[in-house]
C-alpha positions in Angstrom: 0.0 0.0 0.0 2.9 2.1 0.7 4.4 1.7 -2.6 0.7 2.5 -4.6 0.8 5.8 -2.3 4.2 6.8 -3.5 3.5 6.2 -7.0 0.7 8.5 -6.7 2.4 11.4 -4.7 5.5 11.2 -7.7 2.5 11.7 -10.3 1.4 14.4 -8.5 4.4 16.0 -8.5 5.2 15.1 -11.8 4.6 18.5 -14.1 1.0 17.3 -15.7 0.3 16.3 -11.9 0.8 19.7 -11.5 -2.6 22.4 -10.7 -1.9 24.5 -14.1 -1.6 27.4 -11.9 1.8 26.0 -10.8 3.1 24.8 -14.1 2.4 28.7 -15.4 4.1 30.0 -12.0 6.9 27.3 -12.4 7.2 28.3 -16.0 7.2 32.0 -15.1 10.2 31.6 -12.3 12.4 29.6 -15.1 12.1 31.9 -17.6 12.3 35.2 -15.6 15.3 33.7 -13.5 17.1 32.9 -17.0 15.9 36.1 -19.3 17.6 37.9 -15.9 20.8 35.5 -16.6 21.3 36.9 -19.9 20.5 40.3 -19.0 23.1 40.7 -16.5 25.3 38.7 -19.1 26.0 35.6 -17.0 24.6 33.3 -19.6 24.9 33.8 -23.2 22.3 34.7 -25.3 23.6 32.1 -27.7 24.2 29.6 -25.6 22.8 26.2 -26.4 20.2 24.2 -25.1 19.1 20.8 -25.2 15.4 19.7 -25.9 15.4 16.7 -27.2 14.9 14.5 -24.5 11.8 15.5 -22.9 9.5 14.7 -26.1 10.0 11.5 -27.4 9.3 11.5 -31.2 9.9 14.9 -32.0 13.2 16.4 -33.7 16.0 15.9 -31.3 18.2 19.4 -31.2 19.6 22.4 -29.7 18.1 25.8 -29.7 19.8 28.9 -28.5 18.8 30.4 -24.9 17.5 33.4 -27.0 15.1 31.0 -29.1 14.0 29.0 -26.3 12.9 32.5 -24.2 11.6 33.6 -27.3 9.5 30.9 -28.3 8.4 30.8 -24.6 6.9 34.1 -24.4 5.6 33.7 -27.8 3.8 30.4 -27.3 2.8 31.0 -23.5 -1.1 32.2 -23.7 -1.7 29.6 -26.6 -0.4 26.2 -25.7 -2.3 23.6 -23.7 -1.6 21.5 -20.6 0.7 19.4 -22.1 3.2 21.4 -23.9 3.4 24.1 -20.7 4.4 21.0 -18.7 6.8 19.8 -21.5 8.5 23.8 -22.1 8.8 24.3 -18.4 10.8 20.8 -17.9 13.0 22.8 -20.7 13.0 25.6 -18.8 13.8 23.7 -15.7 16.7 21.3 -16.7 18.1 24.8 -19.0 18.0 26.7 -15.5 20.1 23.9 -13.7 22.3 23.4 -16.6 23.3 27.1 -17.5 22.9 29.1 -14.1 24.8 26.8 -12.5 27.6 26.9 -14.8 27.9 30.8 -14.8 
């Protein structure tokens, strides 16, 4: 029973478990905390980031810091569940990748 009950508190933490509410706020912090990054010049606009992974049949790639923020902002009022969930696990492992490394 234990084990059912942790499977179900990891999907609820997992970012479609999410309330949308908290993937847009979790989305928001990511991209402010890196669009502040590159203005203070600590990341590079041009940077690369990886997005392959997190959608499985899709193009595998790179896009620059400045296309990924871009795109965000862009995209943000039109997408559903499932692609706020999928950019913000961008946004997230890209926040953990680049600010830690400036």
């Amino acid at each position: 029973m234990i084990h059912v009950l942790r499977r179900v508190r990891e999907f609820l933490a997992s970012p479609l478990g999410k309330p949308l509410s908290e993937l847009q706020e979790s989305l928001a912090s990511n991209w402010v905390a890196i669009k502040l990054s590159v203005i203070s010049g600590q990341i590079e606009p041009d940077a690369p980031i990886y997005i392959g992974e997190f959608q499985p049949g899709r193009n595998c790639g790179y896009m620059t810091v400045q296309a990924v923020l871009k795109t965000v902002e862009d995209g943000w009022g039109h997408w559903d569940r499932k692609t706020i969930a999928w950019w913000c696990q961008v946004l997230e492992q890209a926040s953990v990748d680049l600010i830690a490394d400036a």
